[in-house]
C-alpha positions in Angstrom: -12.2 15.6 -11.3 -10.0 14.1 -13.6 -9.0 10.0 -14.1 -5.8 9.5 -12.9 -3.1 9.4 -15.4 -1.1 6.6 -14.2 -3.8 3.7 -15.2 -4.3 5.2 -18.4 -1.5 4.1 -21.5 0.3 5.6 -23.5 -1.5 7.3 -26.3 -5.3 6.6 -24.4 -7.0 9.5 -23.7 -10.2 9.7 -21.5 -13.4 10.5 -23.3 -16.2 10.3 -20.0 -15.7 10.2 -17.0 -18.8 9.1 -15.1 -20.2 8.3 -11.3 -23.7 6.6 -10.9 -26.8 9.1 -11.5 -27.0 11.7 -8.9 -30.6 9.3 -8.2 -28.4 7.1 -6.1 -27.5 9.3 -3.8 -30.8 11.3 -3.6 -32.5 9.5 -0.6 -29.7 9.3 1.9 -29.2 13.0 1.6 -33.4 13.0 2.3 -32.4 11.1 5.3 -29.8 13.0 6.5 -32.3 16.3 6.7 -34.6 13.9 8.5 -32.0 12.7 11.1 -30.9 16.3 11.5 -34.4 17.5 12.7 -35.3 14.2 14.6 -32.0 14.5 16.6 -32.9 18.4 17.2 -36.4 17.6 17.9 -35.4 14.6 20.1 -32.3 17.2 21.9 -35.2 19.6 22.7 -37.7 17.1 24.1 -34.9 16.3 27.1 -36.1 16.8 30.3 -34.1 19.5 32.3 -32.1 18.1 35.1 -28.2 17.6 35.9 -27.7 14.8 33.1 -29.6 16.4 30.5 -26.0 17.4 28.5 -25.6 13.8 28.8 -28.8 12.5 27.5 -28.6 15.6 25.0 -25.1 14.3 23.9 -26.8 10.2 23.5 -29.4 11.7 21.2 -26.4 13.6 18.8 -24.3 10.4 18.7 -26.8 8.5 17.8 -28.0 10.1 15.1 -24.2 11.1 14.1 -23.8 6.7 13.6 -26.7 6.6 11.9 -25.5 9.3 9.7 -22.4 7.7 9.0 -23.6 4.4 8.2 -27.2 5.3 6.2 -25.3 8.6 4.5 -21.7 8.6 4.3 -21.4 5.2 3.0 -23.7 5.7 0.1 -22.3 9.0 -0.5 -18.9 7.6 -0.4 -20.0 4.5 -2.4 -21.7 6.8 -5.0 -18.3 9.3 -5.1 -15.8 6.1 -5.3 -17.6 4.5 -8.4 -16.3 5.6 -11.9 -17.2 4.8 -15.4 -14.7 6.1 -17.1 -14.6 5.7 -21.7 -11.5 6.1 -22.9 -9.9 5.9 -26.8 -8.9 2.5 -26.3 -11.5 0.8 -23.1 -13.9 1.3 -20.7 -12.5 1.4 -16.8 -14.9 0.3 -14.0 -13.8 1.3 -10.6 -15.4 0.8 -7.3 -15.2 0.4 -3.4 -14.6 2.7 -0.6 -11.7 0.7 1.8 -11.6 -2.3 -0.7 -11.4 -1.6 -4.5 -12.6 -3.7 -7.2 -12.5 -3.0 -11.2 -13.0 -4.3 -14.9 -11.3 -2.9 -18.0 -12.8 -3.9 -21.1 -10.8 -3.2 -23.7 -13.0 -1.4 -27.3 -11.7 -3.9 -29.4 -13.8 -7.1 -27.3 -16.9 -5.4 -27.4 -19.3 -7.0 -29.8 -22.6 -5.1 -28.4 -23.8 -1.8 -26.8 -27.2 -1.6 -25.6 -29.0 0.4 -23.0 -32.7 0.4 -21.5 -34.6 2.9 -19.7 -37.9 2.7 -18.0 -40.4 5.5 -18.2 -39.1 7.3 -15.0 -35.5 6.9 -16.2 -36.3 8.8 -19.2 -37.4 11.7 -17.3 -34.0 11.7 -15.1 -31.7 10.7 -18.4 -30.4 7.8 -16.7 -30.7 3.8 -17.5 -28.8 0.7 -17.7 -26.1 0.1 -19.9 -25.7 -3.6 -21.4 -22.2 -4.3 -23.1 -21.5 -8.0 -24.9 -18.0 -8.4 -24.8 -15.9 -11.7 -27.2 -15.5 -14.7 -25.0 -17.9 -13.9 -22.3 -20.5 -15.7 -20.6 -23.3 -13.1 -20.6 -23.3 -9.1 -20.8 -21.6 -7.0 -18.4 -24.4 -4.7 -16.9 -23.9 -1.3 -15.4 -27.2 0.3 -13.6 -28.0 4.3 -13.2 -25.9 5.3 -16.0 -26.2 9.1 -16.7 -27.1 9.9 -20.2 -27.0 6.1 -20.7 -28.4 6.8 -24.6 -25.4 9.0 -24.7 -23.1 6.6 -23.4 -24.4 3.9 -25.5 -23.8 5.9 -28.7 -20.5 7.0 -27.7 -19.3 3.3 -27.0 -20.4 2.3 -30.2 -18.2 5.3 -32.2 -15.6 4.8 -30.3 -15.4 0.9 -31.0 -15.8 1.8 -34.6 -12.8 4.3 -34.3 -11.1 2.0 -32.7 -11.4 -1.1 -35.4 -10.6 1.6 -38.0 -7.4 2.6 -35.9 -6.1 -0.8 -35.4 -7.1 -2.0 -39.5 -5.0 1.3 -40.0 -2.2 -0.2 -38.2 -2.2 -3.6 -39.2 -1.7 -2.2 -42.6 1.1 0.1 -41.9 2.8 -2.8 -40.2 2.4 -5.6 -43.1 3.9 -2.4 -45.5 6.6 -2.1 -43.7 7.3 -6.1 -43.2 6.7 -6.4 -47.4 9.0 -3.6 -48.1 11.9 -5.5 -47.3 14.0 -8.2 -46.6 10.6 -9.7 -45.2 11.1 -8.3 -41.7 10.0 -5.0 -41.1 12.1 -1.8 -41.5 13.4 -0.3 -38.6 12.3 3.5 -38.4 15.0 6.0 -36.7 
């Protein structure tokens, strides 16, 4: 699924998009097998009698809450999560009813580093450290697919980006030297 264009400028294009490792989401679709045979098993085990189609229907709606609140919500946390790199930042979306995000733009970021423990290696997924000018401490994102990938792929693109902004600075002082000492107006 594509980004959405609306949040992206101009001239930006996106690079990745990412959601958190499919890890995240692993155990709550285990649970949701479980709860399917435990409310079958537990529907079986109802006595016959007149209000068995009631105590049948108990056992599926209780299993359908737990469902909704120890699958759906991960699942919908993990599918409403983006990392998305683009040619000018990285976006950080999150949050199912209520949204929160970060945009840090290439140009702030001073360090890229990731970290992956032995298990994490075997998955391709890790944590993703970035330093950023001005800040207090390094923005941390957690179960980051390919996070050796996306650690590389930060670092070019902040690279590309310095060299695209040098590129312009220096279009825009020839243009302001050319002259009258303002810059020349292009039709």
């Amino acid at each position: 699924m594509a980004y959405p264009d609306k949040v992206l400028g101009e001239d930006e294009e996106v690079v990745r998009h990412l959601h958190p490792h499919w890890t995240t989401v692993f155990w709550p679709v285990v649970l949701f097998l479980v709860l399917v045979g435990a409310a079958s098993f537990g529907a079986a085990l109802v006595p016959d009698g007149d209000q068995q189609g009631l105590w049948r229907l108990v056992v599926v709606a209780a299993a359908a809450v737990l469902a909704l609140v120890l699958v759906a919500v991960p699942l919908l946390r993990w599918r409403t999560t983006h990392y998305v790199v683009t040619t000018h930042r990285l976006l950080f979306r999150t949050g199912i009813l209520a949204r929160h995000g970060r945009d840090i733009g290439l140009s702030r970021i001073t360090d890229v580093s990731y970290k992956q423990t032995l298990w994490e290696r075997v998955i391709n997924s890790g944590t993703v450290s970035i330093e950023t000018a001005g800040e207090g401490g390094p923005t941390v994102f957690s179960a980051i697919p390919d996070s050796d990938g996306v650690q590389q792929l930060l670092n070019q693109l902040v690279e590309e980006d310095a060299d695209r902004r040098a590129q312009e600075s220096a279009a825009y002082l020839g243009e302001y030297h050319r002259g009258d000492g303002h810059p020349t107006q292009q039709h």
